[in-house]
NULUMLO-507756 format. One line per field, with one value per residue (C-alpha): x, y, z; residue in three letters; residue number from 1. Coordinates in nm, 3 decimals. Layout:
N
c1 = c(X,...) .
c2 = c(Y,...) .
c3 = c(Z,...) .
res = c(ALA,...) .
n = c(NUM,...) .
This chain:
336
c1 = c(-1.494,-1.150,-1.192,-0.842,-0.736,-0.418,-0.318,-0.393,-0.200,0.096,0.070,0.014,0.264,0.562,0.360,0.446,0.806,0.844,0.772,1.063,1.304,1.522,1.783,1.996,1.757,1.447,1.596,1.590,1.246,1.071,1.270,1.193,0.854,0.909,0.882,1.231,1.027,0.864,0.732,0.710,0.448,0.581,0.505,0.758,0.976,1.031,0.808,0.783,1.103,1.110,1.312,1.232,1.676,1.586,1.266,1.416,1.725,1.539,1.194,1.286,1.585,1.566,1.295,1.394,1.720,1.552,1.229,1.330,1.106,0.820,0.485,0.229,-0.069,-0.345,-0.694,-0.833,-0.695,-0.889,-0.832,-0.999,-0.992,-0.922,-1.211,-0.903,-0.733,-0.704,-0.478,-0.550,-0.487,-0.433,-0.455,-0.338,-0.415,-0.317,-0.013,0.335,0.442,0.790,1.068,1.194,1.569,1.740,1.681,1.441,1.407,1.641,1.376,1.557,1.489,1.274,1.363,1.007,0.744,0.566,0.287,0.330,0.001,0.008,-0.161,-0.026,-0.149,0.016,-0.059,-0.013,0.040,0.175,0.251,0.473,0.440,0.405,0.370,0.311,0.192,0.351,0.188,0.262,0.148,0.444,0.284,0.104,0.434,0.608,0.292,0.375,0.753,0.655,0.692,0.410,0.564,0.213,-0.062,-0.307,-0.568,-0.931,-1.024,-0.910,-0.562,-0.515,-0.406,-0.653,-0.904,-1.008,-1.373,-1.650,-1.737,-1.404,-1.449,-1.212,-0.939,-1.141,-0.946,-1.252,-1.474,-1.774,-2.051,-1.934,-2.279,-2.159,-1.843,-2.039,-2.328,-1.977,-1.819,-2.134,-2.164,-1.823,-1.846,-2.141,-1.991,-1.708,-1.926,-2.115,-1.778,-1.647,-1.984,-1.919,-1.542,-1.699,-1.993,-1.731,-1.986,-1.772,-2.088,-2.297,-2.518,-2.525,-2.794,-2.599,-2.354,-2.648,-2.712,-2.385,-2.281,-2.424,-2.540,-2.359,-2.018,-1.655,-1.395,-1.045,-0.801,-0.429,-0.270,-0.281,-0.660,-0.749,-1.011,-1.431,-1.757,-2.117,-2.148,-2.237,-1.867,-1.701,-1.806,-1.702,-1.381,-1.270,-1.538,-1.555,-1.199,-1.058,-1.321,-1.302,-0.917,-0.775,-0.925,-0.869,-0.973,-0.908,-1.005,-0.773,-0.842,-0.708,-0.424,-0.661,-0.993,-1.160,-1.402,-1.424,-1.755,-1.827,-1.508,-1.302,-1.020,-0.811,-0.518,-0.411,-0.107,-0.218,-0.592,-0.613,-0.449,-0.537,-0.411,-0.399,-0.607,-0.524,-0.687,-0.617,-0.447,-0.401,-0.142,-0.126,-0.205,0.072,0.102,-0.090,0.019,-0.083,-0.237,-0.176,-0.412,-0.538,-0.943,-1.033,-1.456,-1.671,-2.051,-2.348,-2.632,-2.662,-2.406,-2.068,-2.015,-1.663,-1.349,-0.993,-0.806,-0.446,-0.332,0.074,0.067,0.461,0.437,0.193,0.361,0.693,0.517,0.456,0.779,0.760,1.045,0.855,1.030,1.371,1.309,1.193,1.509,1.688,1.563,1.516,1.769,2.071,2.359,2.243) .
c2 = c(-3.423,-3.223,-2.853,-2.800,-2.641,-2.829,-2.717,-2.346,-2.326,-2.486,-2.260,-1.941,-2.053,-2.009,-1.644,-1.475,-1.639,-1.502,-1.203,-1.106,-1.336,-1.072,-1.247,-1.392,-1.607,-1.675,-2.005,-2.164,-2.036,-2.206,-2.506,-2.601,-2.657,-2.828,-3.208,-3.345,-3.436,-3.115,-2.965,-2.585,-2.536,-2.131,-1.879,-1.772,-1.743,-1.999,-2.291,-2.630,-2.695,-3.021,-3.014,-2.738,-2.601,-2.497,-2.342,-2.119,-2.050,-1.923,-1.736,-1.685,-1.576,-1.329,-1.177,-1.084,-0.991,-0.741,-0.625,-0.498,-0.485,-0.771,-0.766,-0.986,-0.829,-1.119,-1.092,-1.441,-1.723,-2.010,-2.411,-2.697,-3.120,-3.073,-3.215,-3.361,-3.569,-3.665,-3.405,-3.124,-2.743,-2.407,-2.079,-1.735,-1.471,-1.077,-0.875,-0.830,-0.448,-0.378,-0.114,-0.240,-0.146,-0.393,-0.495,-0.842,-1.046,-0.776,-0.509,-0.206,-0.074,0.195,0.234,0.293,0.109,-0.159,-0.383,-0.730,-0.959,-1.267,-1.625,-1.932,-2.235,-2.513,-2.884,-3.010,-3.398,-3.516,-3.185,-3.090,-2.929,-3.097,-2.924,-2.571,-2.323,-1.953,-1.719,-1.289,-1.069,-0.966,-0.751,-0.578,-0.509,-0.381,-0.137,-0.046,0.018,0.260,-0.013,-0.096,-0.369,-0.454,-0.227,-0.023,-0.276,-0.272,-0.292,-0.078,-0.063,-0.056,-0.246,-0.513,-0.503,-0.802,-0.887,-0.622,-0.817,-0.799,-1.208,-1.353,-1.445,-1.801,-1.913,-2.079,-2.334,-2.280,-2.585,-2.825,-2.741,-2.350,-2.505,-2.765,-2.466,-2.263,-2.569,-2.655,-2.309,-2.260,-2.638,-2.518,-2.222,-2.413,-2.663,-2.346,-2.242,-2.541,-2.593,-2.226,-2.367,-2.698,-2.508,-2.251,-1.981,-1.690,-1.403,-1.555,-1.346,-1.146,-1.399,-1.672,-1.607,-1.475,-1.828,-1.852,-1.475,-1.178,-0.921,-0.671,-0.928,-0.781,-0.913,-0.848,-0.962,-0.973,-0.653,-0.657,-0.781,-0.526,-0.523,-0.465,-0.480,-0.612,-0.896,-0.678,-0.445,-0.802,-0.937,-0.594,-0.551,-0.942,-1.187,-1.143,-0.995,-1.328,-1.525,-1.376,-1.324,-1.716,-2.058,-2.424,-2.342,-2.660,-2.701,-2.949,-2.958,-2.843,-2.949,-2.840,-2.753,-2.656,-2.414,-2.304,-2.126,-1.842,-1.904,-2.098,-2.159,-2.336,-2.366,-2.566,-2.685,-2.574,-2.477,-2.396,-2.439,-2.241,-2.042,-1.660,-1.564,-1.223,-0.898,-1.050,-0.818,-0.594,-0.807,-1.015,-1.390,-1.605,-2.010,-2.270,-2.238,-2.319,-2.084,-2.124,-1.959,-1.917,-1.802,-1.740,-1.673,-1.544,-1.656,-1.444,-1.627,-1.868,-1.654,-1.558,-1.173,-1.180,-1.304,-1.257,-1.402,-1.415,-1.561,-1.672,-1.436,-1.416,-1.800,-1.784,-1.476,-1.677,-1.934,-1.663,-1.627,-1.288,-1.309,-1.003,-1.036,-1.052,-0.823,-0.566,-0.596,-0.554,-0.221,-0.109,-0.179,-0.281,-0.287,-0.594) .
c3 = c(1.126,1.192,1.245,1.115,1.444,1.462,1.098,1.155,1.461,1.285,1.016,1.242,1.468,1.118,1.000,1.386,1.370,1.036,1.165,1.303,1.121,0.872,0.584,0.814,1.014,0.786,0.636,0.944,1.065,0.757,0.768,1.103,0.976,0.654,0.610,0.489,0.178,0.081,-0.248,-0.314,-0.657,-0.721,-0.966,-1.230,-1.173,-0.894,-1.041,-0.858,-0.651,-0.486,-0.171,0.121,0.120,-0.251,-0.163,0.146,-0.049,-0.420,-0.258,0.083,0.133,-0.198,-0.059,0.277,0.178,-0.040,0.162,0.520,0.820,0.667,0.757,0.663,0.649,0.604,0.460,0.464,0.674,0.651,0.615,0.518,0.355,-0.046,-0.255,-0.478,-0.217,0.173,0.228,0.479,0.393,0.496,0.266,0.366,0.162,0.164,0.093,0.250,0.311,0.348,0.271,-0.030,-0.001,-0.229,-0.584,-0.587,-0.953,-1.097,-1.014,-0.891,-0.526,-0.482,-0.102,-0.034,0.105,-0.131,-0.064,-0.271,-0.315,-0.258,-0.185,0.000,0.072,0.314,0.338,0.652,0.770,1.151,1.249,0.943,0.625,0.319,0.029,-0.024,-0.299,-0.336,-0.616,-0.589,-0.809,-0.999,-1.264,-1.007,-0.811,-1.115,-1.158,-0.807,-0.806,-1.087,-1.451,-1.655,-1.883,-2.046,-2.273,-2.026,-1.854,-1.862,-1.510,-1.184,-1.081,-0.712,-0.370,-0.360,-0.018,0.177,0.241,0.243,0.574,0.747,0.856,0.644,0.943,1.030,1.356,1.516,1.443,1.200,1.090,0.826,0.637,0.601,0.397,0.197,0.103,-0.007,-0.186,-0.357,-0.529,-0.636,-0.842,-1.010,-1.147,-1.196,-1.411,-1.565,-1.741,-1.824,-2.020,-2.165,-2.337,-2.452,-2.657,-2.719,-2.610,-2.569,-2.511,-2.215,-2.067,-1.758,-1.627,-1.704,-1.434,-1.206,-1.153,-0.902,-0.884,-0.720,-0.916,-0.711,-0.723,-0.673,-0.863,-0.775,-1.050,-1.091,-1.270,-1.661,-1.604,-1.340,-1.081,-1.118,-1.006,-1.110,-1.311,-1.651,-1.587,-1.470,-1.841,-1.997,-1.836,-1.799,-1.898,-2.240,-2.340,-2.137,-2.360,-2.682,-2.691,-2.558,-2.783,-2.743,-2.337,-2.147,-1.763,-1.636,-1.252,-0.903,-0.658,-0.368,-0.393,-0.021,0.188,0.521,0.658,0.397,0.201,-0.058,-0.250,-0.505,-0.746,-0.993,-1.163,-1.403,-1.412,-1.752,-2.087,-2.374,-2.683,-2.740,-3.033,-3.009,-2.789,-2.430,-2.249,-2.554,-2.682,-3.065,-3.075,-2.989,-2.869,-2.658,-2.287,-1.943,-1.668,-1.308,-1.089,-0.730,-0.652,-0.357,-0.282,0.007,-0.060,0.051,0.083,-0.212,-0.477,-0.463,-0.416,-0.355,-0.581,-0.555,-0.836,-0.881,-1.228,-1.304,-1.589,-1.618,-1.668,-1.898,-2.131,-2.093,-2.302,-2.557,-2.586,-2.376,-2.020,-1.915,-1.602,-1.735,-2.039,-1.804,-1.579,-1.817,-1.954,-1.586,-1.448,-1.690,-1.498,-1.333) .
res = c(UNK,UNK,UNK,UNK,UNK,UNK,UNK,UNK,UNK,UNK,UNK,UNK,UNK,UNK,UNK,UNK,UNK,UNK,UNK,UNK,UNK,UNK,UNK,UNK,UNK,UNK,UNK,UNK,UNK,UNK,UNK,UNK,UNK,UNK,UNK,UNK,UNK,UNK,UNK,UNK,UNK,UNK,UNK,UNK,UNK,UNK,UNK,UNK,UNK,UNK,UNK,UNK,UNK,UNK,UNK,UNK,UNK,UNK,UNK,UNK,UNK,UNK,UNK,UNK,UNK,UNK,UNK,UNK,UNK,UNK,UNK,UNK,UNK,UNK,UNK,UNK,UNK,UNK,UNK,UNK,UNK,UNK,UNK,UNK,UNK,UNK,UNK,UNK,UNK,UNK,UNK,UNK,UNK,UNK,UNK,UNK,UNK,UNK,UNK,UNK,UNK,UNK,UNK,UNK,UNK,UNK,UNK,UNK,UNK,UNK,UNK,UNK,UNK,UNK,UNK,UNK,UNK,UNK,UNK,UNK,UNK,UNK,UNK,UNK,UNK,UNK,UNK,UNK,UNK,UNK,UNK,UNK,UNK,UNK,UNK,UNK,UNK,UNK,UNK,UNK,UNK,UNK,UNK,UNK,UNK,UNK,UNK,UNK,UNK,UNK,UNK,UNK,UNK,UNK,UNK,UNK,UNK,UNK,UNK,UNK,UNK,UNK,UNK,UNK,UNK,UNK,UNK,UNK,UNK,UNK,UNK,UNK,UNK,UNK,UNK,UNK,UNK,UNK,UNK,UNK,UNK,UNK,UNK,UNK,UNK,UNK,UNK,UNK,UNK,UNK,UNK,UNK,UNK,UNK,UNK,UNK,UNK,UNK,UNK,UNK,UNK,UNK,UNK,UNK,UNK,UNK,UNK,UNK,UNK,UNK,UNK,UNK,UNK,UNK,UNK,UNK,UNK,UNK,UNK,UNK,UNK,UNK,UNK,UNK,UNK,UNK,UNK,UNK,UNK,UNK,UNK,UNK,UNK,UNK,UNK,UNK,UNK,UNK,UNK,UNK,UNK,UNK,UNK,UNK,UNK,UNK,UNK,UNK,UNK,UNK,UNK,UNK,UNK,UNK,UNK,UNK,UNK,UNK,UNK,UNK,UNK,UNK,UNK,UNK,UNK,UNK,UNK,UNK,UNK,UNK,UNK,UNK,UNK,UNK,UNK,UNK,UNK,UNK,UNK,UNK,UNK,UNK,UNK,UNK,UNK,UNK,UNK,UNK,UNK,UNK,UNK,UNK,UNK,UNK,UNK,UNK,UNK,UNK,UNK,UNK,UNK,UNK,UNK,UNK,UNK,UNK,UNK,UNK,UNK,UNK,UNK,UNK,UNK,UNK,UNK,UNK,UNK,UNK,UNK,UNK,UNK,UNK,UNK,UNK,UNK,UNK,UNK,UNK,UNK,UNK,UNK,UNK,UNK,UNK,UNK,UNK) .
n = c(1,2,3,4,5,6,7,8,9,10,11,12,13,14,15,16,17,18,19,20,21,22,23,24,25,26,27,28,29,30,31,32,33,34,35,36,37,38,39,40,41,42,43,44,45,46,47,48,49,50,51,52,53,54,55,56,57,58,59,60,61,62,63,64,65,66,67,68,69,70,71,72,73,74,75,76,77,78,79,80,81,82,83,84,85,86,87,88,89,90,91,92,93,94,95,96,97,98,99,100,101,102,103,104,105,106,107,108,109,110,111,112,113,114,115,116,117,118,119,120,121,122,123,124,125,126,127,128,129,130,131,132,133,134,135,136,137,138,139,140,141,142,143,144,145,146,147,148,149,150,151,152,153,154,155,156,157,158,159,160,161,162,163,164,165,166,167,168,169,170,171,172,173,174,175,176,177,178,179,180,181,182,183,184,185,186,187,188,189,190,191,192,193,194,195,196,197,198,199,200,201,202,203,204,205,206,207,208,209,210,211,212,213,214,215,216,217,218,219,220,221,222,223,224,225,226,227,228,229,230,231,232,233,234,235,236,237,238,239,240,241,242,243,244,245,246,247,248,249,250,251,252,253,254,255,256,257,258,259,260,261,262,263,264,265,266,267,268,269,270,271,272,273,274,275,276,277,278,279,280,281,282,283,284,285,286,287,288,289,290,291,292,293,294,295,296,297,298,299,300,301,302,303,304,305,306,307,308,309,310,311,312,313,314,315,316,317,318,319,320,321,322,323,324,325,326,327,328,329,330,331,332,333,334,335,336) .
């Protein structure tokens, strides 16, 4: 059974070259390492862009013409064979800091330094890469840069951490049984809610999720949702409101699906579709749409205690007929 070895160091090899590529030089960087047929699934407002010169040229060039002096400051590294397919992957998760000194997406520049969140994940085949996913947290950067384009949140704003047990950079080898122990829990709870939007249960109780979850779990969600802890404030703060406020819920799968020791991961394209009833997010009811999101887990024993979440909620408010990137521009920063 690969160890994935041969994909991290790829991977690693383009994160330290990035790190001290600027505007000029970036392009080439990443495309040395892309296959010549290369998909890019991005969050709004990128979306999926199917050859690598449109990728560099509408996320990475943008963004290091706008943040100066990049660093990537990584949480959880970790790699691994998707469930869904025979493809190999790598996901980096964490936040870039950088001074951001010209206006990105429209968003005026603060000069100051910023911290964006963000999730990656890299397929790798003969030594290239493949296909790649890119989600930030937008909402949470707007928060940030000083604009809060959405009603207050329920949970805690702030800069997300990494794991409570500082081992989420997995560059060695750990036992295939670890991941499959990891894997095994995050399809049951997977299973658990899918069971919870066929019976349309909306209310489950806080032993419910204690099948899968810690009691003591932390839950770090994307901005608008906000961040919590326990499984009773998770169903307070995000559980329920999430529940209660989207119908029609429809699970419809993941790109990649894997775990390494202690820790998984996944996306989809999308995960979800569902339509706003009204209450989500403090906003009215509004249309069917599709979510896009990224989890990433660490297991304790036989629960999860730890999940970061970041959801494409620009994509999905688009949908509901809300640009909240554009519209918020525009206010901002008008003479764009």
């Amino acid at each position: 059974m690969s160890n994935f070895q041969i994909e991290k160091l790829l991977v690693d090899a383009l994160f330290t070259e990035m790190e001290s590529a600027d505007a000029n030089t970036i392009g080439d960087i990443i495309k040395s390492y892309l296959d010549s047929e290369y998909t890019l699934y991005g969050c709004y407002p990128f979306n999926q862009i199917n050859d690598a010169e449109t990728a560099v040229e509408k996320v990475w060039v943008p963004l290091f013409h706008s943040f100066k002096h990049i660093q990537r400051r990584q949480d959880i590294f970790i790699s691994g064979h998707s469930e869904h397919s025979s493809d190999n992957w790598v996901m980096s998760m964490g936040h870039f800091m950088g001074l951001f000194d010209q206006d990105w997406l429209g968003l005026r520049a603060t000069q100051k330094t910023t911290m964006l969140r963000y999730a990656e994940f890299h397929c790798v085949k003969s030594g290239k890469i493949t296909k790649s996913a890119f989600f930030v947290d937008l909402i949470g950067f707007m928060q940030q840069i000083g604009l809060n384009p959405l009603p207050l949140q329920k949970g805690a704003d702030f800069i997300c951490p990494g794991p409570r047990t500082h081992d989420g950079i997995v560059m060695g080898d750990h036992p295939p049984e670890e991941a499959e122990k990891t894997l095994a829990v995050v399809n049951a709870m997977i299973d658990d809610l899918t069971h919870l939007n066929v019976t349309g249960n909306d209310n489950c109780t806080p032993e419910y999720l204690g099948k899968t979850w810690h009691h003591n779990m932390a839950w770090f969600g994307p901005a608008g949702i906000g961040s919590t802890h326990t499984i009773e404030r998770y169903q307070r703060h995000h559980q329920y409101p999430f529940r209660e406020g989207l119908t029609d819920k429809v699970f419809n799968g993941h790109i990649c699906r894997f775990a390494e020791g202690k820790y998984a991961c996944f996306f989809g394209w999308p995960n979800l579709s569902n339509k706003a009833r009204g209450g989500f997010m403090g906003l009215p009811g509004g249309e069917k749409g599709d979510m896009r999101v990224v989890d990433v887990y660490r297991r304790e024993g036989d629960k999860l205690a730890e999940n970061w979440v970041i959801i494409d909620l620009p994509y999905w408010l688009k949908q509901q007929g809300l640009d909240i990137l554009k519209r918020t521009a525009e206010i901002s920063n008008p003479t764009t």
